[in-house]
Structure formats: C-alpha cells, structure tokens
C-alpha positions as CSV (number, residue, x, y, z in Angstrom):
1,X,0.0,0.0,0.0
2,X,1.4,3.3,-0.9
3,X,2.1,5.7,1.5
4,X,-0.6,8.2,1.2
5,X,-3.0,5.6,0.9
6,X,-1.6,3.8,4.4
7,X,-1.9,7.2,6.0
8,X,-5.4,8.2,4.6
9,X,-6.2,4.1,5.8
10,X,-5.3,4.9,9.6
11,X,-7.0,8.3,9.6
12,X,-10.2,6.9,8.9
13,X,-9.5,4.1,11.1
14,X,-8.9,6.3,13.9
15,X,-11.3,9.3,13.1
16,X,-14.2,5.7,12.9
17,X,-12.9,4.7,16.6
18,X,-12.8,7.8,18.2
19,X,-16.0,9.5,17.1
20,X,-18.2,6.5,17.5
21,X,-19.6,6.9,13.4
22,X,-18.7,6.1,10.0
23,X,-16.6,8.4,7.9
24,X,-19.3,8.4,5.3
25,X,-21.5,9.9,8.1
26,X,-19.1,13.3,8.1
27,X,-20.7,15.7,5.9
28,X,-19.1,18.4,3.6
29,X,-19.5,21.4,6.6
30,X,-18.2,20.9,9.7
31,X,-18.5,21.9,13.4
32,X,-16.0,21.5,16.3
33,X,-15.9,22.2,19.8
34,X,-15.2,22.2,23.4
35,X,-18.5,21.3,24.2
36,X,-20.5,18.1,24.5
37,X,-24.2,20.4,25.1
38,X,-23.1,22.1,21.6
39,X,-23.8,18.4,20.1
40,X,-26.5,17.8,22.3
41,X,-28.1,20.8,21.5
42,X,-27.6,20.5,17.9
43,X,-28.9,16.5,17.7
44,X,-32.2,17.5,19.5
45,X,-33.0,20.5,17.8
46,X,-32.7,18.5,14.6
47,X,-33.9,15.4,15.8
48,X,-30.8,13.1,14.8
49,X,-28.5,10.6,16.9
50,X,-25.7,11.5,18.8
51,X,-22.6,8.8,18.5
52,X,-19.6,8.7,20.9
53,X,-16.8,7.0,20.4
54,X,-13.8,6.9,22.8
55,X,-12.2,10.4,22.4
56,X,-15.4,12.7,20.1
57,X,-19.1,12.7,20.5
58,X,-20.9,13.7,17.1
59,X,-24.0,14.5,15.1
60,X,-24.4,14.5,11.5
61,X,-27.3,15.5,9.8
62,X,-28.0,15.1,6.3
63,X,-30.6,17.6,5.9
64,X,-28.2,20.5,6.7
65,X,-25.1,19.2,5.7
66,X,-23.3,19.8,8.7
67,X,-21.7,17.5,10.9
68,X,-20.3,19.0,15.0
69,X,-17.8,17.4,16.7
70,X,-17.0,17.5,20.2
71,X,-13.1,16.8,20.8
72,X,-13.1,18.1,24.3
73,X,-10.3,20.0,25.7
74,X,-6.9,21.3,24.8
75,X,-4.1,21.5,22.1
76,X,-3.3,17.9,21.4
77,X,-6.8,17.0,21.0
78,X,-7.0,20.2,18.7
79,X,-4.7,19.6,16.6
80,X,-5.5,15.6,16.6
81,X,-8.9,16.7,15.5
82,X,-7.6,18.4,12.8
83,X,-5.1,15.9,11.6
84,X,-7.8,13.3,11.1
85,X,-10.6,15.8,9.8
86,X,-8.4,16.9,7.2
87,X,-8.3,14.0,5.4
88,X,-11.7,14.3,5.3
89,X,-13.7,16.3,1.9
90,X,-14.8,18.7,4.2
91,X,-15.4,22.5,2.4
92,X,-15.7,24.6,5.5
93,X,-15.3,24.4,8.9
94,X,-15.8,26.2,12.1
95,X,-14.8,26.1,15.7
96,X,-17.6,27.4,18.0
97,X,-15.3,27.6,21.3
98,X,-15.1,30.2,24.7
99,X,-12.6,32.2,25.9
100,X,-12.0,34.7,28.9
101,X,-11.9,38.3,27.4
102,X,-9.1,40.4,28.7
103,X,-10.5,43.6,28.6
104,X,-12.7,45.3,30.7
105,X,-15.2,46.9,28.4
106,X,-16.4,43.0,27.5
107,X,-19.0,41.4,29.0
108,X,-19.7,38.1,28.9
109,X,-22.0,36.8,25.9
110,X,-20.1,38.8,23.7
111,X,-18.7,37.3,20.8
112,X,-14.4,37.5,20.2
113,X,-13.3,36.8,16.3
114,X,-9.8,36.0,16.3
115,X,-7.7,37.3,13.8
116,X,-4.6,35.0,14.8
117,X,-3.6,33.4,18.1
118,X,-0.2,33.8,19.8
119,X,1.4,30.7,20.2
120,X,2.2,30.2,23.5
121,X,0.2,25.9,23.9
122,X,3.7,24.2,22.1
123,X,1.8,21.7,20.2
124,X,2.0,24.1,16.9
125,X,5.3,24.0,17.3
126,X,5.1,20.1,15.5
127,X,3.6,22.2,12.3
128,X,5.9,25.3,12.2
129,X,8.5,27.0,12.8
130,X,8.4,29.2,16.4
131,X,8.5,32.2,13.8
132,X,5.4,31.6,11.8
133,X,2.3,32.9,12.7
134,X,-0.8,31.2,13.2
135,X,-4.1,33.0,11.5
136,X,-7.2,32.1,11.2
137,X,-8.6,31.4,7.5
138,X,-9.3,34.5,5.9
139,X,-12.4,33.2,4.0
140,X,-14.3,31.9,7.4
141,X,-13.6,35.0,9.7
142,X,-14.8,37.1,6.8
143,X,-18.0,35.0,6.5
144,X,-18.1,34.7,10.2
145,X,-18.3,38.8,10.6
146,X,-20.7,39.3,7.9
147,X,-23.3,37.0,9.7
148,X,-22.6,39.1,13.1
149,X,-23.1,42.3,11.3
150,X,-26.0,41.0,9.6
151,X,-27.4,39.5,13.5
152,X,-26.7,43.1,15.0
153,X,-24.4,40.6,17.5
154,X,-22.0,42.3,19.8
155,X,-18.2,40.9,18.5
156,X,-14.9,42.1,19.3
157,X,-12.3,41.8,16.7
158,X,-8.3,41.0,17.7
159,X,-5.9,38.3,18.3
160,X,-5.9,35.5,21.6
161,X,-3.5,33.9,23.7
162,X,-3.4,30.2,23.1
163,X,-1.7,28.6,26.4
164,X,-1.3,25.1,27.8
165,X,-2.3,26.0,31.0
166,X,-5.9,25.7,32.4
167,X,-5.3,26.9,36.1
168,X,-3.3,30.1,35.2
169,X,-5.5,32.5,37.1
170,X,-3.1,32.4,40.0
171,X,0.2,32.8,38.6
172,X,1.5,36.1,38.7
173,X,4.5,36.3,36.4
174,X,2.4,34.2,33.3
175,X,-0.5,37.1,33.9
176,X,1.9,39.6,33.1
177,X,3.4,38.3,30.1
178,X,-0.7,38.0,29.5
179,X,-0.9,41.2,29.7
180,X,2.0,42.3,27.5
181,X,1.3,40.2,24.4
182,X,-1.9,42.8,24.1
183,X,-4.0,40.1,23.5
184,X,-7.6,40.1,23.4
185,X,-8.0,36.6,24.7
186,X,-7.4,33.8,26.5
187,X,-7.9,30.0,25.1
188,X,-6.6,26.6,24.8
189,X,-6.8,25.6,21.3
190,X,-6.6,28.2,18.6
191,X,-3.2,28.9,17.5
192,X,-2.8,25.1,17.4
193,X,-6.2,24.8,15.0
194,X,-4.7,27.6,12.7
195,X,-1.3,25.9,12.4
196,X,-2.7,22.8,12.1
197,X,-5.6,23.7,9.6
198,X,-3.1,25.3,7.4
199,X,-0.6,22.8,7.4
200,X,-3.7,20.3,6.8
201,X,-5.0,22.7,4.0
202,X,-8.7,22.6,6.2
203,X,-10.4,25.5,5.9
204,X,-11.2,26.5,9.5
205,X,-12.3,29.5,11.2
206,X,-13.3,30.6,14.4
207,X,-16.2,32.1,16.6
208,X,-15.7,32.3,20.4
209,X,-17.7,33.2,23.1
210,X,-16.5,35.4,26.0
211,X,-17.3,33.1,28.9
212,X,-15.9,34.8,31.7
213,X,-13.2,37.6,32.5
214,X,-10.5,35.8,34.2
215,X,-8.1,39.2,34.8
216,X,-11.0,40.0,37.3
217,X,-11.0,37.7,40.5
218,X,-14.6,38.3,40.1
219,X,-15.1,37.4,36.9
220,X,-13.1,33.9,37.0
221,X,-14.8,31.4,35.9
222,X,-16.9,28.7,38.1
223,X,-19.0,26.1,38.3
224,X,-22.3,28.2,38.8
225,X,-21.5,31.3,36.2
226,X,-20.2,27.9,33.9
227,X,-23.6,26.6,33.5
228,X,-25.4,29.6,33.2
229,X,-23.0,30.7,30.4
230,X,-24.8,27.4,28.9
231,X,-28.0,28.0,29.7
232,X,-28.0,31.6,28.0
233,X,-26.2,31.4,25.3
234,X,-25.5,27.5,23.6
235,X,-28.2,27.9,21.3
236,X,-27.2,31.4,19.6
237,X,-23.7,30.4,19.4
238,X,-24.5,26.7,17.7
239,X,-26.9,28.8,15.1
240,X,-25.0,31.8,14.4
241,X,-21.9,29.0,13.1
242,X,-24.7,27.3,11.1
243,X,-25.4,30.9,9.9
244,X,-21.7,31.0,9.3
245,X,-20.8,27.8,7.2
246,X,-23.7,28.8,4.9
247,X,-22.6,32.4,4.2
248,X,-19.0,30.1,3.8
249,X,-20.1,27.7,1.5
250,X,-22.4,31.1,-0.9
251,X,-18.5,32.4,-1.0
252,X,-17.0,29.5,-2.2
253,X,-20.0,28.9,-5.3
254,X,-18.9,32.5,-5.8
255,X,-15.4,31.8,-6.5
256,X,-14.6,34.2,-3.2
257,X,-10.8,34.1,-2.4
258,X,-9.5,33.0,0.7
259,X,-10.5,29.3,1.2
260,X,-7.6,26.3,0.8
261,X,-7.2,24.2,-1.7
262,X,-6.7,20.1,-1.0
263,X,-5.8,17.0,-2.2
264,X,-7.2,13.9,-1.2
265,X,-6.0,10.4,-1.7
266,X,-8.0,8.7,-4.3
267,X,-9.9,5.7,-2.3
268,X,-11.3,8.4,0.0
269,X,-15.3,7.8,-0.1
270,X,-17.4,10.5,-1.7
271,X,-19.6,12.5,1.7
C-alpha cells in the first residue's frame, strides 16, 4: 500500500474509533468544539442521533449538511482533531469555542473573532516553525463577521493567547506576560487549529464566546456562572456557526478568495 493511501487508511480508522460513526456519516461542513451540550443541542433541535466514540461525541445530519464534533479540551486534542478531519472532503469548517476576554469593556455573551492566536500551547510547534504565525482562515472570519453584522451581535475583533495551561489565574508572572502580548484573549486551542488547519489545508475558522473575564478575581470562571453561560447562550452560538458555514459555502460557489485548496487520496469515499 502506498504511503498516502496507508496514512489516509489509519486516519479513517482512527477518526471511525474515536468519534463512534462512520466516515461516510461526516458531511461536507463541519463543526468542532469544546463542548458536548453544543452536540447535544444540535442533535435534539434537529432530531438526529448522537454517536460517541472513545475520544469525540458527534451528530451528522444530512438535511443540513453539517456534521459538530466535540473533541473536548486542549491543544493535542486540537490539533489531533484536525489531523484526522483533514483528510476528510470537508469544504468549510468552524470552531464554535469560549474564551476569557481580557479587557474590561467586554461582558460576557459577547462574541471574540480571532484574527490570529499567539502561540504560547507548544503543540503548533510540531507544524511550524516558532516564527510563523498562526491565522485564522481568511475566508471563514470574513463569513463569520458578515453574519454578526447581519445579526446586530456584539463581537470584538483582535488576536488570543493560546496557552497550555488551564489553572493560570493564580500565577502572577504568566498574567503579566498576558498582559504584554496585548491580546484580546485567553484559550486553549486556537493557535494550534490555525497551524494545524493550514498545514492540513482545512479550511477552518473561528467564533468564540466570551465566557468569563478571568483578569478580574470576580469574573473567573466557576461552576455556577459555567452553567449559566450554557443556559444563555448555547443555542445562539451553535446557530449563528450554522449561519456562518452557509454564508461560507455562498463564498466558495462564488469563487470568493481566501479558502484552501486540497488534495485527497483517491480511495477516500465521496460525503
């Protein structure tokens, strides 16, 4: 077996294991996040199954075109995520995630659209250089800010902070360098997504919601705010990146630039 076709081979084989479904089940747009009550949300509303397999929990429905993908938390799984989803013929792609917003004018519910991410998780480090800069896909965050305009949706525009380290709130010398990268944000996955999507050729954007304002002691995140964050505003996020993947896909019948361009091995199965 040739190389490519070996490597395509395991993908699926993995991508099949950990999600629980069939790679025929993927559809051409695709969803990922953080959060498992983004897939059940999205499954109930449109009255499909939910599959779990032992790393993603999914949904795919036909009728939309759209399969979401829950790959939990962090940078490996991030870029893991991406790895295998890349080798899928996927068109568009969005991650609907959270972050804390680091500056005092935001409130949470507000939307952040991240230009780029600084690099600070390590795991992009395995698709680049330390000198190359991870950006979101121009194509997406364009169709992402169209549908916000469009929405009348409160969105702050500007770059996050991608670390590796969840409990960070306490440590004085990392808030500091926080606070001198100028960054807009704080998250766990999105300079590794943009590294990775690019490398990958995926065309992926982004769309987070401003969960809770960590540089605050009273606006750090917890169990209780956590779940009201959920309550209020799961459902706006989940449509508003349907919203976006179909602006996405209007772009790409129109020839828009901005999107990648990819190859796929030739026994990968028509979705």
């Amino acid at each position: 077996m040739e190389k490519n076709a070996l490597e395509t081979q395991v993908a699926f084989d993995t991508l099949e294991r950990y999600s629980g479904s069939k790679v025929e089940d993927f559809q051409s747009n695709l969803i990922i996040t953080n959060f498992p009550k983004y897939v059940e949300y999205y499954a109930k509303k449109r009255d499909i199954p939910i599959f779990e397999g032992s790393a993603f929990k999914v949904a795919h429905s036909k009728t939309e075109d759209i399969s979401i993908l829950d790959f939990k938390i962090g940078s490996p799984a991030a870029a893991l995520v991406v790895d295998l989803c890349s080798f899928l013929p996927v068109k568009c792609s969005i991650l609907l995630g959270m972050c804390g917003g680091l500056r005092r004018r935001y409130k949470v519910g507000e939307y952040l659209v991240p230009v780029a991410s600084i690099r600070g998780e390590g795991t992009s480090d395995y698709y680049f250089p330390p000198e190359v800069p991870a950006l979101a896909n121009f194509l997406m965050q364009r169709a992402v800010t169209e549908v916000l305009e469009e929405q009348k949706a409160v969105y702050h525009i500007g770059i996050t902070y991608t670390t590796n380290m969840r409990f960070w709130e306490f440590n004085e010398d990392f808030k500091n360098i926080l606070k001198a990268s100028k960054a807009q944000g704080i998250e766990m996955e999105c300079a590794t997504l943009f590294s990775a999507s690019y490398k990958r050729k995926l065309t992926l954007g982004a769309l987070l919601l401003i969960s809770d304002l960590p540089l605050n002691e009273e606006g750090i995140k917890t169990k209780k705010s956590s779940e009201l964050v959920f309550e209020n505003f799961t459902s706006n996020h989940v449509e508003l990146g349907i919203k976006v993947l179909r602006r996405a896909r209007e772009m790409l019948s129109k020839s828009v630039k901005g999107s990648y361009t990819r190859e796929h091995a030739k026994n990968q199965p028509e979705v």
